[in-house]
C-alpha positions in Angstrom: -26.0 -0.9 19.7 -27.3 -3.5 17.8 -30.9 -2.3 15.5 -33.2 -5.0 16.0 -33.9 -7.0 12.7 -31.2 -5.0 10.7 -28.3 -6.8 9.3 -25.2 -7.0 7.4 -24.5 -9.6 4.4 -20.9 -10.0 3.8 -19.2 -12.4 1.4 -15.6 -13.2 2.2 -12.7 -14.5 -0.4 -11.0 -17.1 1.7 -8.1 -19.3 1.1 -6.9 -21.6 4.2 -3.1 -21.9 2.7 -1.3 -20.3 0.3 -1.7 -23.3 -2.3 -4.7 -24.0 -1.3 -7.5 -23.4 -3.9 -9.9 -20.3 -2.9 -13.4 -20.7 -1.9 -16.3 -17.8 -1.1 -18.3 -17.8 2.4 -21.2 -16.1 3.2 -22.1 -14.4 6.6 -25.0 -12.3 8.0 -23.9 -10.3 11.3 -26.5 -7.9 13.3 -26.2 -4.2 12.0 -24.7 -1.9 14.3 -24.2 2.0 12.9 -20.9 3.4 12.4 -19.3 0.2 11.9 -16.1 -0.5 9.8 -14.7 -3.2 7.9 -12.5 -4.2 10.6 -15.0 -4.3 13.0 -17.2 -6.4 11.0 -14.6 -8.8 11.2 -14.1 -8.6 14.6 -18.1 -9.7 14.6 -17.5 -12.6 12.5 -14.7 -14.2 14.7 -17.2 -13.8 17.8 -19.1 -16.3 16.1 -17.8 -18.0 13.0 -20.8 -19.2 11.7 -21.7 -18.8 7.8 -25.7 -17.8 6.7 -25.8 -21.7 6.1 -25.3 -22.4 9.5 -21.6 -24.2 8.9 -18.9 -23.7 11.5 -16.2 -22.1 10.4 -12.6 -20.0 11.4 -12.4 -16.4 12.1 -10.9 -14.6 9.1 -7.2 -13.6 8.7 -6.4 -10.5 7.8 -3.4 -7.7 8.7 -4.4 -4.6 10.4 -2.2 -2.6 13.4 -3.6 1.3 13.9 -7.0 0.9 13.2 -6.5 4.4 12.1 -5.2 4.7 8.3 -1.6 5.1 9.5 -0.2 1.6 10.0 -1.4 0.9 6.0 -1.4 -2.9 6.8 -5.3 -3.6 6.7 -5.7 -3.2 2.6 -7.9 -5.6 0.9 -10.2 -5.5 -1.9 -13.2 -4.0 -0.4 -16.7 -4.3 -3.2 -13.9 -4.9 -5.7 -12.0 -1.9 -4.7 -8.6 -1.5 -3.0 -9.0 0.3 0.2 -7.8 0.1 4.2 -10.6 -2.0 6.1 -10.1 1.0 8.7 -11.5 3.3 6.9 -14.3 2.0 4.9 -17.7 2.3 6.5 -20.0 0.1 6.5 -23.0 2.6 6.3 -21.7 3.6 3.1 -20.9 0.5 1.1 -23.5 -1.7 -1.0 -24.6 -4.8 0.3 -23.4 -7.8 0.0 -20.3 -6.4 1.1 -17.7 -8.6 -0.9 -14.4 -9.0 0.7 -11.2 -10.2 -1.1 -7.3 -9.9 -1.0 -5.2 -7.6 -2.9 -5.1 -9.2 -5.8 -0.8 -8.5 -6.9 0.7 -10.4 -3.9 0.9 -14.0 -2.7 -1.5 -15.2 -0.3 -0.9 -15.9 2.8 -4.2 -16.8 4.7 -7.6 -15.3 3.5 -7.3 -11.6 3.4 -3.6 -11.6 4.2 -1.0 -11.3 1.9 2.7 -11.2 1.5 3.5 -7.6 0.9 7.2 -8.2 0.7 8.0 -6.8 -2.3 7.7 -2.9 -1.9 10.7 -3.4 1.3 12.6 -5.0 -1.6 12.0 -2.4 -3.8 12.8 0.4 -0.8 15.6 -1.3 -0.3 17.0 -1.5 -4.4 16.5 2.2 -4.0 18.2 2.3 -0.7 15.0 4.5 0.6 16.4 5.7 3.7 18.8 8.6 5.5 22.2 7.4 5.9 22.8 8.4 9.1 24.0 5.3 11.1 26.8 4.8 13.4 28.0 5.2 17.2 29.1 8.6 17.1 27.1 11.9 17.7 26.6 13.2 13.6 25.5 16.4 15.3 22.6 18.7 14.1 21.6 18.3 10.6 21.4 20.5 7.8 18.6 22.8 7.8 16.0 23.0 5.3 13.9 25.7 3.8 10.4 25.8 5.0 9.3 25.5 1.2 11.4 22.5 0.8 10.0 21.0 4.0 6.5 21.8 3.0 6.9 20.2 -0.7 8.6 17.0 0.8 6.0 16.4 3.9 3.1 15.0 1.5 6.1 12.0 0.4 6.7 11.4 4.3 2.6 10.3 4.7 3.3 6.7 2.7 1.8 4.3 4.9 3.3 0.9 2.6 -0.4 0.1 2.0 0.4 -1.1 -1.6 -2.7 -0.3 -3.1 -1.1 2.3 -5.5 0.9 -1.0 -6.5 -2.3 -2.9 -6.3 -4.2 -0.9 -8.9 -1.2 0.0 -11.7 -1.4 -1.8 -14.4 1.9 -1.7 -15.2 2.7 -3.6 -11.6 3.1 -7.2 -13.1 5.3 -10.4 -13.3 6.2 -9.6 -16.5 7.4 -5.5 -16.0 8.8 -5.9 -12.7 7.9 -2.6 -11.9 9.2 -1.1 -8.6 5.1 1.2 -8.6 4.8 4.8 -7.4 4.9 4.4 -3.7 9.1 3.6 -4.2 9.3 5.9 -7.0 7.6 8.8 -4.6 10.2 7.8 -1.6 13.3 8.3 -4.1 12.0 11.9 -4.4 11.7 12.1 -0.8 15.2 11.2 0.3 16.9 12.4 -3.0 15.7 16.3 -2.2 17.3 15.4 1.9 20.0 17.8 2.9 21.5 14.3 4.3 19.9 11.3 2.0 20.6 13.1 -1.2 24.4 12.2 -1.2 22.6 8.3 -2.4 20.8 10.4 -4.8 23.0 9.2 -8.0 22.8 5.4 -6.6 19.0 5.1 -6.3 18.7 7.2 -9.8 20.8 4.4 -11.4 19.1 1.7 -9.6 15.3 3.3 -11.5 17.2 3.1 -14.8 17.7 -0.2 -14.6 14.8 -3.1 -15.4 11.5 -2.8 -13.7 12.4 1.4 -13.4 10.6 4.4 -13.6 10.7 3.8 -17.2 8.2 1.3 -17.1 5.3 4.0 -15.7 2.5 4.4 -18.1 1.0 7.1 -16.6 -2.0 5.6 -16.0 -2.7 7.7 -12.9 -4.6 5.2 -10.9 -1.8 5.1 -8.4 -2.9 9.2 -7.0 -6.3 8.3 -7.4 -6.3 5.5 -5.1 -4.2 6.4 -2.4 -5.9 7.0 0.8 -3.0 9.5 1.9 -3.6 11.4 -1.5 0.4 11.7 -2.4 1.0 13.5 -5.4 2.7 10.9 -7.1 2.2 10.9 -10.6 3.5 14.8 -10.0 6.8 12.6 -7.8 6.9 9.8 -10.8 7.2 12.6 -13.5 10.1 14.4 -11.4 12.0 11.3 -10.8 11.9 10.4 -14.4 13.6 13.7 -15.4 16.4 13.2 -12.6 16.8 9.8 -14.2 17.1 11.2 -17.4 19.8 13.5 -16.5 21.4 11.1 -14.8 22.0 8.5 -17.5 23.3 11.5 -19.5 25.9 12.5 -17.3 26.5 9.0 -16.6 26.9 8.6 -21.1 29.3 11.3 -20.8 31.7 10.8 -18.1 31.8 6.8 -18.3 
């Protein structure tokens, strides 16, 4: 229910095309509690009207779950990468200042092209190799410890925002980031996905690797599943290691 007088200021990054130059807009909405980003948005494009009384478009933007799972609503939220879910709108300082993650193309307004981490999953080959027409029967089993160390690396939701806020995640590293890095520890300890293991270690020796980590740790701070990967980054690296010695001496 809307509080009579209350409302929310919001200023919103927008950029119509992806070559298109990017221009702020301004918007006041009546407060309602317990409101989230993505709601607020929902407001807006009930009435797409700016504080200067312009006309405008509702905003573009990704979002799927609503519910932190789908990791497809991340944006730059008060100058900090977080899911639009999630953030409340009781608890962030007004303005509210909306913007896209800042590391990948454009597409439309908050919306960008997030393409690169399914390349990277798939350099790594970040998956079970279980296809085919046949019944494969049951798998291997795993010890419960194993199971309970791996289930943390299961929770990546692709939000990018550990990508988003490494500095090492550039144009000029190539850097595959922490959430791929965190995935080659998940499949690599499989009873079934580890016999990739040597493949994907090779394919984080090569340029853009987990070599090019610096450790800056902003990747576990940030992530809104809290994954322990600087702990998954520093485990890889050894594997890697190892691997490029055994490599040395048998090639």
């Amino acid at each position: 229910m809307a509080t009579a007088g209350r409302t929310i200021k919001v200023e919103i990054k927008r950029q119509a095309t992806p070559d298109s130059g990017a221009v702020t807009e301004k918007f006041e909405i009546p407060y309602r509690a317990n409101m989230n980003i993505t709601s607020l948005l929902g407001e807006i494009a009930l009435n797409p009207t700016t504080t200067e009384g312009k006309a405008t478009t509702p905003v573009a933007y990704d979002s799927n779950c609503l519910e932190e799972i789908c990791g497809s609503c991340a944006m730059l939220i008060n100058g900090k990468a977080r899911m639009a879910c999630s953030a409340l709108v009781d608890k962030l300082e007004q303005p509210i200042t909306l913007a896209p993650l800042s590391k990948f193309p454009v597409v439309r307004d908050l919306a960008v092209d997030r393409s690169v981490l399914f390349e990277n999953l798939k350099a790594v080959k970040a998956w079970v190799p279980v296809d085919g027409t046949y019944d494969l029967g049951s798998g291997p089993r795993q010890f419960p410890q194993l199971q309970e160390e791996l289930y943390p690396l299961s929770n990546c939701i692709s939000c990018t925002i550990c990508m988003e806020v490494c500095p090492q995640f550039n144009d000029a590293t190539g850097f595959v980031g922490a959430a791929t890095i965190a995935q080659v520890k998940l499949f690599n300890n499989n009873p079934t996905g580890k016999v990739l293991k040597e493949e994907r270690l090779r394919a984080l020796a090569g340029d853009g690797g987990v070599q090019e980590c610096g450790y800056a740790q902003n990747c576990v701070q940030a992530c809104p599943k809290q994954l322990p990967l600087t702990e998954a980054i520093s485990d890889v690296s050894r594997d890697v290691i190892v691997q490029q010695l055994k490599d040395f001496f048998t090639h």
